[in-house]
C-alpha positions as a Markdown table, in Angstrom:
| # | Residue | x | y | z |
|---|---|---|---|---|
| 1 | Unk | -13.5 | 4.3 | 4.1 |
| 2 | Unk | -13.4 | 0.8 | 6.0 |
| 3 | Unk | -13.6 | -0.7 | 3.1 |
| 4 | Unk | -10.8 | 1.0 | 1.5 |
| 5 | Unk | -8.9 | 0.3 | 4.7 |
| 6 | Unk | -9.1 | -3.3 | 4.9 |
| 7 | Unk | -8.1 | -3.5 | 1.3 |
| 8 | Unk | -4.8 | -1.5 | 2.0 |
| 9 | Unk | -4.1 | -3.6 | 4.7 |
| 10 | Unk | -4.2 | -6.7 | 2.6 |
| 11 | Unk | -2.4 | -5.4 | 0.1 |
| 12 | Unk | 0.5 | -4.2 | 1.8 |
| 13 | Unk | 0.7 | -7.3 | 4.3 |
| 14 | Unk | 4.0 | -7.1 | 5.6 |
| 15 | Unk | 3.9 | -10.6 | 4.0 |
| 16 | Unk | 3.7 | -8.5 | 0.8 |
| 17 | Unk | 6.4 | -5.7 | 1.3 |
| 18 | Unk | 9.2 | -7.6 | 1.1 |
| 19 | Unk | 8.2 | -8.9 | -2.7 |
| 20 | Unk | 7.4 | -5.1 | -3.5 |
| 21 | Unk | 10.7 | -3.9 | -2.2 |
| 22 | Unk | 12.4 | -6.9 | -4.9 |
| 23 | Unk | 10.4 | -5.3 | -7.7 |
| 24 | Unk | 11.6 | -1.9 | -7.1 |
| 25 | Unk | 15.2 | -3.0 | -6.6 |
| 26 | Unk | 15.0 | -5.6 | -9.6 |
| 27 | Unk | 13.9 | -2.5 | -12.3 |
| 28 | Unk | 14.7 | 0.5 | -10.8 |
| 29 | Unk | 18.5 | 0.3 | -9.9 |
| 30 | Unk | 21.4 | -1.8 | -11.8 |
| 31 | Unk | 20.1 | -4.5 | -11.6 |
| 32 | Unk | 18.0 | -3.8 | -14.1 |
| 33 | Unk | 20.8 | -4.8 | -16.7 |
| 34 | Unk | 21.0 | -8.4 | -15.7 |
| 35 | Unk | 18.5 | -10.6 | -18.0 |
| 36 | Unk | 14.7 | -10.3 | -17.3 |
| 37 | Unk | 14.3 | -14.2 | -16.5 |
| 38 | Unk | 16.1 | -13.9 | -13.5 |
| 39 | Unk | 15.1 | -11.0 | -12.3 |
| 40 | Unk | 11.6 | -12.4 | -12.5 |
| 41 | Unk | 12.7 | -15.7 | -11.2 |
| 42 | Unk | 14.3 | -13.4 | -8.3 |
| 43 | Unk | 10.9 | -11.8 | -7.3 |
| 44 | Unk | 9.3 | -15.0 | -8.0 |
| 45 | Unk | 12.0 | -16.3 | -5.0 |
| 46 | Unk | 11.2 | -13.7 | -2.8 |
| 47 | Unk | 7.6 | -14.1 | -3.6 |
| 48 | Unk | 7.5 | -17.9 | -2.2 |
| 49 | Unk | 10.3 | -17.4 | 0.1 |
| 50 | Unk | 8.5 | -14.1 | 2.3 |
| 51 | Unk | 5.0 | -15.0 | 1.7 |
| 52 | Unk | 3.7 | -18.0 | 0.6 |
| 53 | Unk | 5.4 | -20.0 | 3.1 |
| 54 | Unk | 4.9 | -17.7 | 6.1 |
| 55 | Unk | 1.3 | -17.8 | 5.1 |
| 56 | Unk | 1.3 | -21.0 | 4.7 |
| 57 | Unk | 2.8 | -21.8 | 8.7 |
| 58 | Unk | -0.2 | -19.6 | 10.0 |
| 59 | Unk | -2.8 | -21.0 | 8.2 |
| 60 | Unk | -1.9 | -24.3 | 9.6 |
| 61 | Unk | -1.1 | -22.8 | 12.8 |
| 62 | Unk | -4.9 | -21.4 | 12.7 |
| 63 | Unk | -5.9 | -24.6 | 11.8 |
| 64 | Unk | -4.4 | -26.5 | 14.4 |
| 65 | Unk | -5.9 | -23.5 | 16.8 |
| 66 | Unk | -2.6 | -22.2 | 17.9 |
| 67 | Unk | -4.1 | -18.6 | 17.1 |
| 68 | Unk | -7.3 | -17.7 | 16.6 |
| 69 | Unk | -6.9 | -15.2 | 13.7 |
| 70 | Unk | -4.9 | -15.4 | 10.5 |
| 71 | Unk | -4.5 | -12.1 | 10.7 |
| 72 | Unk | -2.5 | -12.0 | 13.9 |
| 73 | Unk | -4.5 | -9.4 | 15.7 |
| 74 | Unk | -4.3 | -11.2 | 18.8 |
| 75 | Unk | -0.6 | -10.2 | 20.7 |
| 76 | Unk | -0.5 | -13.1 | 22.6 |
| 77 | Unk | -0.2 | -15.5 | 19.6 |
| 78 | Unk | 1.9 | -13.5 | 17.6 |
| 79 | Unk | 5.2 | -14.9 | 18.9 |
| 80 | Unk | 5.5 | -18.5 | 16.6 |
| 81 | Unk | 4.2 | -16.9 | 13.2 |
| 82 | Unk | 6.3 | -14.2 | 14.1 |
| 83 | Unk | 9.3 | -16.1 | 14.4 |
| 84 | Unk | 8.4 | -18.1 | 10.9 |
| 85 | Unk | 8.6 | -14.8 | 9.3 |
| 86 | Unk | 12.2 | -13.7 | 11.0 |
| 87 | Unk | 13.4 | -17.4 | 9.7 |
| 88 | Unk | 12.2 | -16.4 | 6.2 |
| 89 | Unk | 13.3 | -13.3 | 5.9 |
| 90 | Unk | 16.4 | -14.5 | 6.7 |
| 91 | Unk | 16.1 | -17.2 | 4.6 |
| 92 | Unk | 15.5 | -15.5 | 1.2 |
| 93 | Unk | 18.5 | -12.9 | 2.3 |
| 94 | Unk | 21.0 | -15.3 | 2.6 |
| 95 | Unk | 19.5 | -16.7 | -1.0 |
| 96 | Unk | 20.3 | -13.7 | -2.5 |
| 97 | Unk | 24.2 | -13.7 | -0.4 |
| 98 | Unk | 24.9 | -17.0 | -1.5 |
| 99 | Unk | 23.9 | -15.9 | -5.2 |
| 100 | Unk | 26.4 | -13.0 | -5.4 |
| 101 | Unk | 23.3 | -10.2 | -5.4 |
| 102 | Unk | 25.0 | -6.8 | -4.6 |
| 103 | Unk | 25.3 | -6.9 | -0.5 |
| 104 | Unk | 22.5 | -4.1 | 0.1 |
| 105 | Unk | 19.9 | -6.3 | -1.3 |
| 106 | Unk | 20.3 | -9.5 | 1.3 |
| 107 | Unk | 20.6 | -7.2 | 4.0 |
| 108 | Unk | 17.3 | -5.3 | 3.1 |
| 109 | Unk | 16.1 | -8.5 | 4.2 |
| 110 | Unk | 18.4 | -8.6 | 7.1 |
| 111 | Unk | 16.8 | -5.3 | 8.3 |
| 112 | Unk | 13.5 | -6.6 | 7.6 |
| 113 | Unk | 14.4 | -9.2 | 9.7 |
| 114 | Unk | 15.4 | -7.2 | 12.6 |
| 115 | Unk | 12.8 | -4.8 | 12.4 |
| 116 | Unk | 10.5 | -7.6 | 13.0 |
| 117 | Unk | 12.5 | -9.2 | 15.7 |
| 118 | Unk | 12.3 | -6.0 | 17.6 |
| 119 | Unk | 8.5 | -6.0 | 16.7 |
| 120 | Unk | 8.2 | -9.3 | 18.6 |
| 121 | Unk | 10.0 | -8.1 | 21.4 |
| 122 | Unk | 8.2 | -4.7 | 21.9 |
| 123 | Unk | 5.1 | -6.9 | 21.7 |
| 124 | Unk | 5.5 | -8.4 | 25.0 |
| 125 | Unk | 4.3 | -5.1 | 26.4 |
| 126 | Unk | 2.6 | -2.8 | 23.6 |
| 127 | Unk | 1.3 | -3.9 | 20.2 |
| 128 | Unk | 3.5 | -2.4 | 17.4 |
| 129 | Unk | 2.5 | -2.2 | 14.0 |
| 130 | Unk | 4.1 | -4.8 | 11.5 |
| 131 | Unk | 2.4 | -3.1 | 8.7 |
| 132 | Unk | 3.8 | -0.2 | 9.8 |
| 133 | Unk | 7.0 | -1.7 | 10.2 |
| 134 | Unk | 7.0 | -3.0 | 6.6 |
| 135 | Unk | 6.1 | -0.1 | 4.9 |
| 136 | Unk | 8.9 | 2.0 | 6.6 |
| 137 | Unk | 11.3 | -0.4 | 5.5 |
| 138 | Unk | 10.4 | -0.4 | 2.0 |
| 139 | Unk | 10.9 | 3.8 | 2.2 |
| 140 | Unk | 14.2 | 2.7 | 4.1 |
| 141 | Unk | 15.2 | 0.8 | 0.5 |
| 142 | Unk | 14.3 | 3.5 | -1.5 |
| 143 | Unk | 16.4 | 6.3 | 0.2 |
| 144 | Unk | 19.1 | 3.7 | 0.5 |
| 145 | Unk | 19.1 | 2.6 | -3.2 |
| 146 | Unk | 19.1 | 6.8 | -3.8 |
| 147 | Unk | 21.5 | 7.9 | -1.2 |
| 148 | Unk | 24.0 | 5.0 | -3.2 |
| 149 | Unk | 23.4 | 6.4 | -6.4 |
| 150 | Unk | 22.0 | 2.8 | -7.4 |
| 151 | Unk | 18.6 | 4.3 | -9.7 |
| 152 | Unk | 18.6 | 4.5 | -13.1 |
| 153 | Unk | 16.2 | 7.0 | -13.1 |
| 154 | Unk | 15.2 | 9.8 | -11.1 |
| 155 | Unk | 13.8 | 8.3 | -8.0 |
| 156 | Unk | 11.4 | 11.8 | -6.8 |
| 157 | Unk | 8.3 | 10.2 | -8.1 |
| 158 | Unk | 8.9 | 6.6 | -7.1 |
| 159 | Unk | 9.7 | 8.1 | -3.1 |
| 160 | Unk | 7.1 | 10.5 | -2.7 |
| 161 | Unk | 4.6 | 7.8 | -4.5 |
| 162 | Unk | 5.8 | 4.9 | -1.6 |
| 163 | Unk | 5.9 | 7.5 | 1.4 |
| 164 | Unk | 2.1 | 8.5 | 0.7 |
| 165 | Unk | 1.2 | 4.9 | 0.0 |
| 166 | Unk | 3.5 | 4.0 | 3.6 |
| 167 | Unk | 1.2 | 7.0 | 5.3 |
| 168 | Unk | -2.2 | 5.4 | 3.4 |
| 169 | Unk | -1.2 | 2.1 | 5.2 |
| 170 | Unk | -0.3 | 3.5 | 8.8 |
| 171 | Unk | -3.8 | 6.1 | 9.0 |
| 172 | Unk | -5.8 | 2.5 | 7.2 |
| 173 | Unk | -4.8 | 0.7 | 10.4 |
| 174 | Unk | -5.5 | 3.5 | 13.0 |
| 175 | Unk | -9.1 | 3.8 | 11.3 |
| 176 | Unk | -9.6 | 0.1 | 11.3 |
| 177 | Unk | -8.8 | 0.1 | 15.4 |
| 178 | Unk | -5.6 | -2.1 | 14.8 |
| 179 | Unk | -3.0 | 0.7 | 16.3 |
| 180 | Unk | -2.7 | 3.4 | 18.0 |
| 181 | Unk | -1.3 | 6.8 | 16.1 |
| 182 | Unk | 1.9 | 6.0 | 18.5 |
| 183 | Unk | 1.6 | 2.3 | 17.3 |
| 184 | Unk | 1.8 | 2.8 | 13.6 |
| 185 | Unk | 4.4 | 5.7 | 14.2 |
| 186 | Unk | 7.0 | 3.3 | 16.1 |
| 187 | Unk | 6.6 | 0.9 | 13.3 |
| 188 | Unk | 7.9 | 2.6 | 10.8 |
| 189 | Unk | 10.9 | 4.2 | 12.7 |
| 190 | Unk | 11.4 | 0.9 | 13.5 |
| 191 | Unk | 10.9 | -0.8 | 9.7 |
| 192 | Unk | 13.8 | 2.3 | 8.8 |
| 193 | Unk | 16.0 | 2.6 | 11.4 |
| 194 | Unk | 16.8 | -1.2 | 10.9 |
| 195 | Unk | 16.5 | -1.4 | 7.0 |
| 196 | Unk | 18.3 | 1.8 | 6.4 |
| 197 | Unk | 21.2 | 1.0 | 8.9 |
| 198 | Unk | 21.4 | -2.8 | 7.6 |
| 199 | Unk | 21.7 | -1.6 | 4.2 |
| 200 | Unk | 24.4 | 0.5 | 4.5 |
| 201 | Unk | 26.6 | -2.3 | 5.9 |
């Protein structure tokens, strides 16, 4: 079970979400009928954009000894990375603004965004979970892209498959020690309050 935890945990980094949540929207709603180079080269964006670079500032910040673990785990040192990632997010929204995408798509990001800014400020006095966080945004994008009518298909299998994987995810870090039930739990109202809300703008 630990094992299968830590594996969950790596593969839905919040680092990782955001590139997930492109997929989906790339062949799942109308955007599937734009050419399949650029949507590839659109997940290949956000790829680079919301995780390699983020990664890349805390393994240097690890290596300079900023913080003591790549994963984060420590509150205190959360702060910088965390404020890489808000810049990125950011970053790869206004990307997708300045290349026409339909508005809900950059302000997924935008949401993401917030959600984690409200992460970092909740942090200064009880460790909220950013995995958490993710997930319920990337459930937040799903309802959203449904509630639009922006699928091309029927959307029942594709939300009940992300909501268990969001629940997988949130019970992984409770067993691993990470978070609290409560911990995991305010993640993800936060991750869709603020993605659902920003999307509808």
């Amino acid at each position: 079970m630990k094992r299968i935890s830590e594996i969950l945990s790596v593969l839905f980094s919040p680092l990782l979400v955001p590139t997930y949540g492109m997929i989906l929207a790339a062949f799942l709603t109308i955007l599937r009928y734009l050419p399949v180079n650029l949507l590839c080269t659109a997940v290949g964006i956000t790829f680079v954009i919301t995780c390699l670079i983020p990664v890349s500032i805390i393994m240097a910040l690890f290596r300079s000894g900023m913080v003591s673990d790549p994963g984060l785990n420590e509150r205190k040192e959360r702060y910088l990375p965390y404020g890489a990632v808000v810049l990125c997010y950011l970053g790869c929204g206004f990307f997708f603004f300045k290349a026409s995408a339909p508005l809900w798509l950059p302000m997924f990001f935008a949401g993401a965004a917030l959600a984690t800014v409200i992460n970092v400020a909740v942090n200064y006095w009880w460790k909220i979970s950013a995995h958490a966080a993710a997930m319920g945004g990337l459930v937040a994008l799903l309802f959203r892209i449904v509630a639009s009518h922006y699928a091309l298909y029927n959307m029942n299998l594709w939300l009940s498959a992300v909501i268990i994987l969001a629940g997988a995810v949130m019970t992984a870090r409770v067993y691993l020690g990470r978070h609290t039930l409560w911990q995991v739990l305010a993640g993800c109202a936060n991750g869709f309050i603020c993605v659902y809300l920003m999307s509808m703008l």
